[in-house]
C-alpha positions in Angstrom: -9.4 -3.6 18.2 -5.8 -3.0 16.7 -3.1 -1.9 18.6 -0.4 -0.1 16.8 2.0 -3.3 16.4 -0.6 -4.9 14.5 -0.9 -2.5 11.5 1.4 -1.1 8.9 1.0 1.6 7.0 1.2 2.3 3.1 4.4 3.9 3.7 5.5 1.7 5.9 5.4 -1.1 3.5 6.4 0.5 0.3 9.9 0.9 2.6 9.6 -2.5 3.6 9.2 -3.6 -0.4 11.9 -1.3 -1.7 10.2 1.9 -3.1 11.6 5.2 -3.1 9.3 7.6 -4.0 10.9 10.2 -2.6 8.8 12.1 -0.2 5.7 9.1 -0.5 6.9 6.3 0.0 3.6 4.5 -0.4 1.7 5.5 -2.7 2.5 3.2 -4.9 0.9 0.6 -2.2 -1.9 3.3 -1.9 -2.5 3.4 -5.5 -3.2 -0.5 -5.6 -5.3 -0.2 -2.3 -7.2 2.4 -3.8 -8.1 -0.2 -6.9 -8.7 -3.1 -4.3 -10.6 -1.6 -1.7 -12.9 1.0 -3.8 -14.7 1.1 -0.1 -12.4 2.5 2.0 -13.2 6.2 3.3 -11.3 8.6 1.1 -9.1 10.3 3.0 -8.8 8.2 6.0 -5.9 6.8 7.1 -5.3 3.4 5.5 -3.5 0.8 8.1 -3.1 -2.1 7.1 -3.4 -5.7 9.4 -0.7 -8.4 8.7 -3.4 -10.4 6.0 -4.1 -6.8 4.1 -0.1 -6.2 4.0 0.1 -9.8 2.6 -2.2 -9.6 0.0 -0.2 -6.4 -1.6 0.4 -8.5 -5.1 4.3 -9.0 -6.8 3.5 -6.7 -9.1 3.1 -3.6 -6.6 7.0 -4.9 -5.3 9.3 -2.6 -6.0 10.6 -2.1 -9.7 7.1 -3.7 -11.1 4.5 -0.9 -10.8 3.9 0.2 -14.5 0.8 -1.8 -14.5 -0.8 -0.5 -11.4 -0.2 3.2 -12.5 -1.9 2.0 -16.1 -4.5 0.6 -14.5 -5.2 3.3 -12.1 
C-alpha cells in the first residue's frame, strides 16, 4: 500500500506544472483524469503514484489546456 510520499494529488501537481486556478489548483489535472480514467469512483479522492503523475500529457501543462476543457 502507498504511503503518503508516494502519491501526489491533483492539486498538488497543477502547482507543480504552473496552474493557477485560483482556489483549484487542479482541476485542470482533474479534468484530464476524469477523461483518462472514466473508472475512478466519483468523488473519491484522486492520488496519484509517480507513473499516473507522469503520464499527465504536455498539453494539460500549464498555459495548454484549451483542448482538454473542449474535450471535456
Amino acid at each position: 500500500m502507498s504511503t503518503s510520499h508516494d502519491v501526489i494529488t491533483p492539486a498538488e501537481l497543477g502547482r507543480e506544472l504552473g496552474h493557477n486556478d485560483g482556489d483549484r489548483p487542479g482541476i485542470t489535472v482533474r479534468r484530464y483524469l476524469r477523461q483518462r480514467y472514466p473508472d475512478h469512483p466519483k468523488n473519491q479522492r484522486w492520488e496519484l503514484t509517480p507513473e499516473e503523475a507522469d503520464d499527465v500529457p504536455e498539453s494539460v501543462k500549464a498555459g495548454e489546456t484549451d483542448s482538454v476543457r473542449r474535450s471535456v
